[in-house]
N, CA and C of each residue as an Amber inpcrd file, in Angstrom:
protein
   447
   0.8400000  -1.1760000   0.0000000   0.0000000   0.0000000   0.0000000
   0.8900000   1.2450000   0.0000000   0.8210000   1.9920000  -0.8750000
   1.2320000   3.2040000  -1.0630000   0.5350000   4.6500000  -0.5260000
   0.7250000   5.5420000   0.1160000   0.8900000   6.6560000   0.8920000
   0.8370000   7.9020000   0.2810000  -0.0880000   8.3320000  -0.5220000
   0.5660000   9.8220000  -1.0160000  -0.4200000  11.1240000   0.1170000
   0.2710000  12.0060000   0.3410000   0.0980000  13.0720000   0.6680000
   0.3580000  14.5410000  -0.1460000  -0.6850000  14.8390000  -0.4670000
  -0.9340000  15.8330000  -0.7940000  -0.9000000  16.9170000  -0.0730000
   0.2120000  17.8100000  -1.0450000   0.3560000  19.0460000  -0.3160000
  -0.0540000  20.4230000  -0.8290000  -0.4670000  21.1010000  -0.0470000
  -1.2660000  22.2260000  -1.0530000  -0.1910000  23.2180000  -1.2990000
  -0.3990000  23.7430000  -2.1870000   0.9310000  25.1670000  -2.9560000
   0.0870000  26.4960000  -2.4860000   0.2970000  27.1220000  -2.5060000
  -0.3410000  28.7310000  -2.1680000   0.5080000  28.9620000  -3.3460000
  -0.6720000  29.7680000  -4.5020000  -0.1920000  30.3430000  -5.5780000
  -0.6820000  31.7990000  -5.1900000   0.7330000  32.5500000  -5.6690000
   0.5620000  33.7830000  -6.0140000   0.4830000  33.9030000  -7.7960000
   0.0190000  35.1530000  -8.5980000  -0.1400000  35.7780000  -9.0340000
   0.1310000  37.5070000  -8.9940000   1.4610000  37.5370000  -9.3010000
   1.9250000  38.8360000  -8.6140000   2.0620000  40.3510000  -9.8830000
   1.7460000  41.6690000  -9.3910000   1.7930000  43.0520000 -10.0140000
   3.0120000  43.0800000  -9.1820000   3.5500000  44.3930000 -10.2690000
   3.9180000  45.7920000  -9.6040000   3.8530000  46.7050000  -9.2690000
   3.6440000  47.4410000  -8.2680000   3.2190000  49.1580000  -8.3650000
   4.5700000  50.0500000  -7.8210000   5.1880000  50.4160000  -8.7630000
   6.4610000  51.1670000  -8.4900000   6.2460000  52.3210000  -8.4570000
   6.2370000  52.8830000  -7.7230000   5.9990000  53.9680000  -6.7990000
   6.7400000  55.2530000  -6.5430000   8.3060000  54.7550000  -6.7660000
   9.0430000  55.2470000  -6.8110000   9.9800000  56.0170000  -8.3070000
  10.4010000  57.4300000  -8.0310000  11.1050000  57.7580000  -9.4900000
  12.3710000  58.1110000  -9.5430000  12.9770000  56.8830000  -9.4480000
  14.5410000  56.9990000  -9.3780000  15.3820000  55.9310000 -10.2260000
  16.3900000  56.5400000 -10.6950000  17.3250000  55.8790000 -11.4010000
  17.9540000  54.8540000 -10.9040000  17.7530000  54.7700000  -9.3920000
  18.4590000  54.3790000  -8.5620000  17.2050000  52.8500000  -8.4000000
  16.3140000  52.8880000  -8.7960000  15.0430000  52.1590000  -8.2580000
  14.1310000  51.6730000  -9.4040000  15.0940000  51.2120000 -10.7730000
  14.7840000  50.8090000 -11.9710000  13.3890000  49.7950000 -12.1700000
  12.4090000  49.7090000 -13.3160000  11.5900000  48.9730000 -13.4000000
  12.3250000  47.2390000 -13.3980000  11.3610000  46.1090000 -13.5120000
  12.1060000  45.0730000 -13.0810000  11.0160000  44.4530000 -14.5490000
  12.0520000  43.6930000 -15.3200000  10.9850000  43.0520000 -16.3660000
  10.8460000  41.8650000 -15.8530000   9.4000000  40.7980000 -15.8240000
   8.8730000  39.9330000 -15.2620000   9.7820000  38.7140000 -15.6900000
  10.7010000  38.0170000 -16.3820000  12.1540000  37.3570000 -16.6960000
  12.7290000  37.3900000 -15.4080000  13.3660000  38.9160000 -15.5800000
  14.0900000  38.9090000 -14.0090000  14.1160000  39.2910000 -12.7690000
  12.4890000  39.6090000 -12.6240000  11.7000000  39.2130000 -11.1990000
  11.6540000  37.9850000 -10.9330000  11.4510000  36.8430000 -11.8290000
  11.1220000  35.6300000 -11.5490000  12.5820000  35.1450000 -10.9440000
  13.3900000  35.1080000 -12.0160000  14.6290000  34.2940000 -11.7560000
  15.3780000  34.9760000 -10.5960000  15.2740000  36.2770000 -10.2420000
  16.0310000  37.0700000  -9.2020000  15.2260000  36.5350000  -7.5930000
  13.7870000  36.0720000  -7.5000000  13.4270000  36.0380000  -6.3080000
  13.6530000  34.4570000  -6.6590000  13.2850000  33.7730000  -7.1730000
  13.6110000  32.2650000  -7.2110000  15.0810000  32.0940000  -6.9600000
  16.2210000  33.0190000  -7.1140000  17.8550000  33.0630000  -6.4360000
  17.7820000  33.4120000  -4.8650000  16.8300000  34.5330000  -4.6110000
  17.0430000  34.9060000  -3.0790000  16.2140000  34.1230000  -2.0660000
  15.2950000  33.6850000  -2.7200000  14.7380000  32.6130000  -1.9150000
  14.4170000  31.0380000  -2.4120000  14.4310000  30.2590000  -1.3700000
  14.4150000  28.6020000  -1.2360000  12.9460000  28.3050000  -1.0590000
  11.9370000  29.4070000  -0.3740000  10.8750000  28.9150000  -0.0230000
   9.5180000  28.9910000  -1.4130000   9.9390000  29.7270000  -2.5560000
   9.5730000  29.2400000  -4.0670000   9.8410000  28.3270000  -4.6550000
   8.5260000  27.2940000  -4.7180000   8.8910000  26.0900000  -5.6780000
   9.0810000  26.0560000  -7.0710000   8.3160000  27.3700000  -7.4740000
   7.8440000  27.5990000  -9.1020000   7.6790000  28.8020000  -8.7690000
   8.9350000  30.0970000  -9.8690000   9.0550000  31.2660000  -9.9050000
   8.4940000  31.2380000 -11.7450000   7.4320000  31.9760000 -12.5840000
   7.5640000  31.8170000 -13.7830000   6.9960000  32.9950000 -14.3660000
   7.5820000  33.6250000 -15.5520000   7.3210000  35.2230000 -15.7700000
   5.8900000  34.7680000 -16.3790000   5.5980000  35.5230000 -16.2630000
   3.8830000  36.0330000 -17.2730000   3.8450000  37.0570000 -18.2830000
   3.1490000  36.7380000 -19.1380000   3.2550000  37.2380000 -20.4810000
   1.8740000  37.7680000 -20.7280000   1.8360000  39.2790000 -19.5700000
   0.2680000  39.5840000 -19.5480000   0.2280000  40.9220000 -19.1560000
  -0.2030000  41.9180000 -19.4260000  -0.5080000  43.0290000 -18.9230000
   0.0230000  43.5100000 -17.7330000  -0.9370000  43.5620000 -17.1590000
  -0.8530000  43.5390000 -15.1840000   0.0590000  42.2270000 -14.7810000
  -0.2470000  41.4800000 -14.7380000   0.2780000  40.6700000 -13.8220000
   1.9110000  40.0560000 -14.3530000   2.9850000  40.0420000 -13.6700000
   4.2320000  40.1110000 -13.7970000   4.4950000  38.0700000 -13.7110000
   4.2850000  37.6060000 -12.5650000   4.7140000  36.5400000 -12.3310000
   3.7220000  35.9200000 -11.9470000   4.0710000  34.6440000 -11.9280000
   3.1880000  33.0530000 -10.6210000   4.6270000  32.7370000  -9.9770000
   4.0070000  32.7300000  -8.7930000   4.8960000  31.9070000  -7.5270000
   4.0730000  30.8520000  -6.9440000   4.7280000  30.1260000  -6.6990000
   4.6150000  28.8720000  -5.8470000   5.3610000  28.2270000  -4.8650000
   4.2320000  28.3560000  -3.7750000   5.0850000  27.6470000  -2.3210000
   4.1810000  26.9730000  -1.6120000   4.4830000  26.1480000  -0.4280000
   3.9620000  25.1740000   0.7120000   3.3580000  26.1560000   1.3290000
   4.1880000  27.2590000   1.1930000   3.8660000  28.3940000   2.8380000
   2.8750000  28.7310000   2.9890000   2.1370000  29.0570000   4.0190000
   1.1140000  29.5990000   4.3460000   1.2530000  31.0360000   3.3930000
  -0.2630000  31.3670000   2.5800000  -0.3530000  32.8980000   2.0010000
   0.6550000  33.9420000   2.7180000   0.3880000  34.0130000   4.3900000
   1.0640000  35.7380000   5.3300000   2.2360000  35.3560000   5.0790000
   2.8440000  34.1010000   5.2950000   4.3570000  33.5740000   5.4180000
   4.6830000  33.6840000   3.7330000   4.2610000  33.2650000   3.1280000
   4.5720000  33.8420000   1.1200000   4.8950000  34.6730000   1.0700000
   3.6780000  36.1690000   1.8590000   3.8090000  37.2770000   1.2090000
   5.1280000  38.1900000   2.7560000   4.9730000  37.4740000   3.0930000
   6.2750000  37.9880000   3.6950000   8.1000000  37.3840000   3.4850000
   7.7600000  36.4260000   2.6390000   8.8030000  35.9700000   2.3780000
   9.3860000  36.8250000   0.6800000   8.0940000  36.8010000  -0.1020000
   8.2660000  37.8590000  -0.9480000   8.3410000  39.1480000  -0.6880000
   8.3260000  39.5070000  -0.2240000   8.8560000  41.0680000   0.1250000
  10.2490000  40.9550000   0.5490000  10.4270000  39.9030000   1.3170000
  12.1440000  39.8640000   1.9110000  12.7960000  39.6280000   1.0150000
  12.3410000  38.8710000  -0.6880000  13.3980000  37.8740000  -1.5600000
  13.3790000  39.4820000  -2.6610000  12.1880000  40.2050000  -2.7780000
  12.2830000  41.2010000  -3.3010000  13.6240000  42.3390000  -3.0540000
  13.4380000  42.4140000  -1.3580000  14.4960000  43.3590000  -0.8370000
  15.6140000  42.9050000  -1.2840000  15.7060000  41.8320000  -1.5380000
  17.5710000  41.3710000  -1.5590000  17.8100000  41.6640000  -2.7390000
  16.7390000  40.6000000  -3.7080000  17.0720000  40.8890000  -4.6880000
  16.9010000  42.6140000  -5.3370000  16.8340000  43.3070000  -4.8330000
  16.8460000  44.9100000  -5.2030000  18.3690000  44.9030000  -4.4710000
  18.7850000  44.3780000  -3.7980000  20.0290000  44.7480000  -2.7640000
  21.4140000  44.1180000  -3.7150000  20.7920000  42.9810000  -3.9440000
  21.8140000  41.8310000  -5.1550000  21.9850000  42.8530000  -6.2730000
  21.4990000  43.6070000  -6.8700000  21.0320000  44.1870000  -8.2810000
  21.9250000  45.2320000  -8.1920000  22.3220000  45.9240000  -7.1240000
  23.0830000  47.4040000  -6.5130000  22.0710000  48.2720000  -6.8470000
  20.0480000  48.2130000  -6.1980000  19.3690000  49.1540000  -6.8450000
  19.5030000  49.5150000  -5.0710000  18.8490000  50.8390000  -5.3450000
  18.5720000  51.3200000  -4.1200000  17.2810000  50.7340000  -3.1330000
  17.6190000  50.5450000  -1.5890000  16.4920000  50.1750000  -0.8190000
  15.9470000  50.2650000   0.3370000  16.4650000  51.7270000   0.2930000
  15.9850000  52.7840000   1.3200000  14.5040000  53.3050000   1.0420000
  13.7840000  52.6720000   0.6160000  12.2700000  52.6670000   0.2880000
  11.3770000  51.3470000   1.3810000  10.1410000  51.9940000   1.3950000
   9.0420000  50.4680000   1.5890000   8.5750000  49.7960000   0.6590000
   8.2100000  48.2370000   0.8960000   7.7790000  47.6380000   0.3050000
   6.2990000  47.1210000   1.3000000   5.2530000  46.8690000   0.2760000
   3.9580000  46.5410000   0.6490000   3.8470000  45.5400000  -0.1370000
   3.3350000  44.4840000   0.3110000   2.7040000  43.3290000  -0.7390000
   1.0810000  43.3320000  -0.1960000   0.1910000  43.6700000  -1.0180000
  -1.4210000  43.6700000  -0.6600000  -1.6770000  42.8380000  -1.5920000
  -2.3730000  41.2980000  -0.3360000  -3.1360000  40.3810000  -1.4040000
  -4.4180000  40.2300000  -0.8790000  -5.1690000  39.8820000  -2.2460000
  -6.6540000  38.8640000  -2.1730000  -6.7080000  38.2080000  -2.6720000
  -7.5760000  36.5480000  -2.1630000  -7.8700000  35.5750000  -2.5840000
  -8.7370000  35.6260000  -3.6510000  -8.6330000  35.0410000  -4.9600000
  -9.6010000  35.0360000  -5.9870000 -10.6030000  33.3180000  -5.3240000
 -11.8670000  34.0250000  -5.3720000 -13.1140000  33.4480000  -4.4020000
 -14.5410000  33.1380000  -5.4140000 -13.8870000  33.6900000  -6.7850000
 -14.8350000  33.2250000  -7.8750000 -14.1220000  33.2180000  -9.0520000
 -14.4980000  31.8820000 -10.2790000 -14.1930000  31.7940000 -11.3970000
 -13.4170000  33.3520000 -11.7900000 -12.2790000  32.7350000 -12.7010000
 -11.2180000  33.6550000 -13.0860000 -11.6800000  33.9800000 -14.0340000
 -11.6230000  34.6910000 -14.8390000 -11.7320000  35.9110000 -16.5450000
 -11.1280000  34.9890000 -17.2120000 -11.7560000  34.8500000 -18.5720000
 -10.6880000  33.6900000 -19.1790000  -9.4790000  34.1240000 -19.8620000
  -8.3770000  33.4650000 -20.0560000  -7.1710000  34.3800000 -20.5870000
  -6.5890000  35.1050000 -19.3430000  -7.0910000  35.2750000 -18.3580000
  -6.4040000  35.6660000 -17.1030000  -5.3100000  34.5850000 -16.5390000
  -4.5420000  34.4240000 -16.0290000  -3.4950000  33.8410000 -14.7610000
  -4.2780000  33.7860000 -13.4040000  -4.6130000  34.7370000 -13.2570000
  -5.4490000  34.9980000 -11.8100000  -6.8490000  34.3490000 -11.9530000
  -6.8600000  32.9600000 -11.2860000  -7.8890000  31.5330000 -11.2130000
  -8.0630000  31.5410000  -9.6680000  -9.0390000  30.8280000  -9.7890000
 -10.5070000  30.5550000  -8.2330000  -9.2670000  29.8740000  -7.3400000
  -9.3780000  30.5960000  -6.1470000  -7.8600000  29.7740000  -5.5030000
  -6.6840000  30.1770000  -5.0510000  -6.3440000  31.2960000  -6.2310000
  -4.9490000  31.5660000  -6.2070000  -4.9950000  33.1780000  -5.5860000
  -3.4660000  33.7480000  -5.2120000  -3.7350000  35.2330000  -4.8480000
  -3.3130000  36.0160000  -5.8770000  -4.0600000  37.4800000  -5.8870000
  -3.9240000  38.3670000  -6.6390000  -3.1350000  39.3970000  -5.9150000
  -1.6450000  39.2760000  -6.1350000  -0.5930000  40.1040000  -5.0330000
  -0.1340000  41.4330000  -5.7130000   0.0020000  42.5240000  -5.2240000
   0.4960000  43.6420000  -5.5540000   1.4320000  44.3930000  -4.6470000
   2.5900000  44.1970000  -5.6070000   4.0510000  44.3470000  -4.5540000
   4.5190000  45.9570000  -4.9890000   4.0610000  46.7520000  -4.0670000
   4.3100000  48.2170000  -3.8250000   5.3700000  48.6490000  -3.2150000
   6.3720000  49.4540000  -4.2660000   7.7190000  50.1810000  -3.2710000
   7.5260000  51.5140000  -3.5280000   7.2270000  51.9590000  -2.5670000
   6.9240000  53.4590000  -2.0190000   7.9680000  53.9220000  -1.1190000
   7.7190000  55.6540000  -1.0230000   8.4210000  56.2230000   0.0820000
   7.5140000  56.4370000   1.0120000   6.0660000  56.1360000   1.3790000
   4.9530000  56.6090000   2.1780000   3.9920000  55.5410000   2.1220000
   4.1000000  54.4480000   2.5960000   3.0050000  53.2840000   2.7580000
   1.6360000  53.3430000   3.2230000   1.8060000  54.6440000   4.1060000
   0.4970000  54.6410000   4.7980000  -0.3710000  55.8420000   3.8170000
   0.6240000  56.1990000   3.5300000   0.0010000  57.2560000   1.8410000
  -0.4830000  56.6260000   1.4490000   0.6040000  55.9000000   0.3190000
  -0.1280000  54.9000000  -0.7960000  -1.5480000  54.3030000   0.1180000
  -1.9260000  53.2300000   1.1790000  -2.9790000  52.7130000   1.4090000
  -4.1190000  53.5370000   1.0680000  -4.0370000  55.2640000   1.6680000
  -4.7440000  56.1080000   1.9960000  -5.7070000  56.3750000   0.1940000
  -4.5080000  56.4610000  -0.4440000  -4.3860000  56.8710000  -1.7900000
  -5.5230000  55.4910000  -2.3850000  -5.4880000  55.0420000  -2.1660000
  -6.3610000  53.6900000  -2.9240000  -7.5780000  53.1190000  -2.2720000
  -7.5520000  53.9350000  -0.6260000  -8.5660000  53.4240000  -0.1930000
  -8.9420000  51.9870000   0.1120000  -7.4950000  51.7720000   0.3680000
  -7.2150000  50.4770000   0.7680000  -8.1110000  49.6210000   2.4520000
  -8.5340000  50.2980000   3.3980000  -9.0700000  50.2280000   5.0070000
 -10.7530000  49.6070000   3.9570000 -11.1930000  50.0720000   3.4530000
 -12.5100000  49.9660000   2.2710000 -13.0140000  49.0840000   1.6160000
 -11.3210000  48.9990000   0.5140000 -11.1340000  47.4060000   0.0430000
 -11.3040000  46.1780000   0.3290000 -10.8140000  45.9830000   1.6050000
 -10.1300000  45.1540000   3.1690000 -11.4260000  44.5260000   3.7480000
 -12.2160000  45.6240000   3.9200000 -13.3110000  45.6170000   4.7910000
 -14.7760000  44.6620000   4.4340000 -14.6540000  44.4900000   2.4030000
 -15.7170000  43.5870000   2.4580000 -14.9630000  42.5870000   1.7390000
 -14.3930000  41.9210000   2.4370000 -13.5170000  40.9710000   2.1000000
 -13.4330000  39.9800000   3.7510000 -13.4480000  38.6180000   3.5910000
 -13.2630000  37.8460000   4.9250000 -11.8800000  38.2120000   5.2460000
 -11.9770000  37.9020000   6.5750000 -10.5950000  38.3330000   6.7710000
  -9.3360000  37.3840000   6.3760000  -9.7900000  36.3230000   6.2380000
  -8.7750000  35.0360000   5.3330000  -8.3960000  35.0470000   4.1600000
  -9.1290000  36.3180000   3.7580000  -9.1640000  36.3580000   2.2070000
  -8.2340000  37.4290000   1.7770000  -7.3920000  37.9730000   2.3890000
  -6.7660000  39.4210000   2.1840000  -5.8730000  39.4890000   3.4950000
  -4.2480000  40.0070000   2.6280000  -3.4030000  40.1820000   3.9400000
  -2.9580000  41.9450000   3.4010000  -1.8820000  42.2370000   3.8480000
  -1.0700000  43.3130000   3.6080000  -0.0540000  43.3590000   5.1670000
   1.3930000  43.2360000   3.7890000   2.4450000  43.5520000   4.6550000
   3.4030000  44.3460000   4.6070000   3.8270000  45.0270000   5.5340000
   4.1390000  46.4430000   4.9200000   5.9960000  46.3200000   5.6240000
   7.1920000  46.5800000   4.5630000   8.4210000  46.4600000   5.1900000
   8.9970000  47.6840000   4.8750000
């Protein structure tokens, strides 16, 4: 008798919102977002660019969603640190769970998160700016994190 255990992946689906306007704090093409956080971190099983509008990458990990999106923000920092970009800025990762059938031709499917990785000089701006407390609010609370570094 054979044993399998199934393990669940927490997929992201990740943006950018660059925030910032500095030479010092270059755009990142979705190629080498993927391969740069799949170098700084171990806890991505599947880093893979996307070939879509909005959305930059899919990640894949074991981790719990808060533990993902805090691990992406840390593999982000380095890799901005690895790069010699500047990173005297914040980073925000604001996600929600997609909780109904996806758009077809979308990446972002019933299941997975819809992450938006924000480097700002004013975090509590930016939230303010989007009306983010609003967003949050008709949403379960399992369904939506935000972490702010």
């Amino acid at each position: 008798m054979t044993l399998t255990i199934a393990q669940t992946m927490t997929v992201f689906i990740v943006s950018h919102n660059l925030q910032i306007t500095s030479d010092s704090v270059p755009a990142i093409s979705a190629q080498a977002l993927a391969d740069g956080l799949k170098a700084q971190s171990n806890a991505f099983d599947h880093a893979e660019a996307l070939n879509h509008p909005h959305w930059l990458i899919r990640l894949e990990s074991s981790l719990s969603s808060d533990d993902m999106a805090k691990e992406l923000v840390q593999a982000w920092k380095k890799f901005r640190i690895s790069s010699s970009h500047s990173s005297e800025h914040h980073w925000l990762a604001l996600g929600g769970r997609k909780d109904s059938p996806g758009s077809s031709g979308s990446p972002l499917q019933e299941g997975s998160w819809g992450v938006d990785v924000v480097e700002c000089s004013d975090p509590d701006q930016f939230l303010l700016s989007i009306n983010w407390e609003a967003l949050r609010s008709g949403r379960p609370n399992d369904a939506v994190f935000e972490i702010k570094v």
